[in-house]
C-alpha positions in Angstrom: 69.8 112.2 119.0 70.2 108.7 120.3 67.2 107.2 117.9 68.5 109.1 114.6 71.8 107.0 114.9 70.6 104.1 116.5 68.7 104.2 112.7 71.4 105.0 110.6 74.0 102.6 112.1 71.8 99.4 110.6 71.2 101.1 107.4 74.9 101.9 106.8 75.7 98.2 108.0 73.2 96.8 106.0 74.3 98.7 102.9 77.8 97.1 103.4 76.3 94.4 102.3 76.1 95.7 98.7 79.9 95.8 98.6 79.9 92.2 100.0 77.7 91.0 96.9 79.8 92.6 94.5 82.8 91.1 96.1 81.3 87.4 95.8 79.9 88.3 92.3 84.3 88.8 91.6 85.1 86.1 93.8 85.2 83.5 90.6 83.5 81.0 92.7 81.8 77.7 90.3 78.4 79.2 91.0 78.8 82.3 89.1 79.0 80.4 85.8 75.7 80.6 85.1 75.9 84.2 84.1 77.6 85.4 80.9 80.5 87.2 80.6 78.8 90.0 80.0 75.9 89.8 83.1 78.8 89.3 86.0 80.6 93.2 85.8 76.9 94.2 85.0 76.4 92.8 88.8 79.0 93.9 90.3 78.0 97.4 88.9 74.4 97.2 90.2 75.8 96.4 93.7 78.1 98.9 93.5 76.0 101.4 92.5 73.3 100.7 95.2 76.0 101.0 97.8 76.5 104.6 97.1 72.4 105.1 97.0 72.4 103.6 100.2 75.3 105.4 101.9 73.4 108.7 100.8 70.3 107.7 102.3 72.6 107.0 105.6 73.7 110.8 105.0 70.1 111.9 106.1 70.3 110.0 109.6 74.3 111.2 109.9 73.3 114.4 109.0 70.4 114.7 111.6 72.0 113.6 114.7 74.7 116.5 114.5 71.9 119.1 115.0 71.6 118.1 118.5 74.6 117.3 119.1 75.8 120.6 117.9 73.4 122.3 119.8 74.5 120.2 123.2 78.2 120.9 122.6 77.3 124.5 121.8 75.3 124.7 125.4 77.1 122.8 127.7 80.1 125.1 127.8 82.4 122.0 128.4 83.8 122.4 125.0 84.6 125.3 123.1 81.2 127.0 121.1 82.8 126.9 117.9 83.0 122.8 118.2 79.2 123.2 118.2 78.6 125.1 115.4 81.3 123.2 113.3 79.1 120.2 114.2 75.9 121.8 112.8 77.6 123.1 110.0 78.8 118.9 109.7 75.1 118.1 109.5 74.0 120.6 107.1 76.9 119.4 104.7 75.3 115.5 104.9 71.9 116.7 104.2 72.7 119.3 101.8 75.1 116.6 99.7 71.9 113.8 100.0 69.5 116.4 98.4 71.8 116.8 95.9 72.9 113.8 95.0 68.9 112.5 94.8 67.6 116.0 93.3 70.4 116.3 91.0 71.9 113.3 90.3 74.4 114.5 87.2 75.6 117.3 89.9 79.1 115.6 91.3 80.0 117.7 94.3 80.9 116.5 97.2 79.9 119.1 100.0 80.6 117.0 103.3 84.1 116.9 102.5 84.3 120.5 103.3 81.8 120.3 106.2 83.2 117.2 108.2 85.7 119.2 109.8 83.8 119.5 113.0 83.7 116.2 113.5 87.4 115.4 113.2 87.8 118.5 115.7 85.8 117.4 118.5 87.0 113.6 118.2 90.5 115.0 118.5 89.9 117.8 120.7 88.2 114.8 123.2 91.1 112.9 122.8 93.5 115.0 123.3 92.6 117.9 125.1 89.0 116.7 126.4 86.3 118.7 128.9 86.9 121.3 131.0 87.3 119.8 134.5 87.2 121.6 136.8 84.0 123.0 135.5 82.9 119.1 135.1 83.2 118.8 138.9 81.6 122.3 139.7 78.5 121.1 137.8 78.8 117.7 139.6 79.1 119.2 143.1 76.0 121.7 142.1 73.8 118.6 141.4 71.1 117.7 143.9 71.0 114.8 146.1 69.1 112.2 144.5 67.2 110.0 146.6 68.2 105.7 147.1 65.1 103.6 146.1 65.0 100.8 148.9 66.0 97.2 148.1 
């Protein structure tokens, strides 16, 4: 779980830098003049336009790390079940929308925007509400003694 986003964070932060360029490419600065007046939005388009290519190919890696996560959530009973299956369903909705988007690229739907749900849940339902307690500590209290390595 841990590898699949440390993976996707440095590709989404990467790809920010796609809306940088085209932000530069519209900044007017005395560089840009030598590209016509034409070549400058056509730029700004490619950047823009790689950006969304890229954020898709993030979807596979933000996609994939809900799986477990679901799962983990839907095992520990520190949070309700249906948190974990809402967080599956979450990754199925990223991977679903980057085969789409790749396989069919005329097809405009955008699936995760009905799927994301368990992600908003369980960030508010941590901030709000967060684990059971008192089951926390049972499972704490239940753990065995682990041994001191000498110094």
């Amino acid at each position: 779980m841990v590898v699949l986003v440390l993976v996707g964070i440095p590709i989404a932060m990467l790809n920010d830098l796609n809306q940088m360029a085209a932000l530069l490419l519209s900044g007017g600065a005395d560089y840009l003049t030598v590209f016509g007046a034409d070549q400058l939005p056509a730029q700004v388009m490619f950047h823009l336009d790689l950006y969304e290519n890229g954020l898709h190919i993030a979807y596979i890696f933000w996609g994939l790390w809900l799986f477990p996560l679901g799962y983990l959530v839907f095992k520990s009973g520190f949070l309700p079940r249906i948190l974990g299956i809402l967080l599956v369903i979450a990754g199925c909705g990223y991977l679903i929308e980057f085969v789409t988007y790749f396989l069919f690229p005329n097809f405009d739907a955008t699936i995760r925007m009905f799927t994301f749900w368990g992600e908003v849940i369980l960030a508010l339902w941590l901030l709000i509400k967060g684990v059971n307690v008192e089951q926390w500590e049972g499972v704490l209290l239940n753990l065995p003694d682990l041994p001191i390595p000498n110094r």
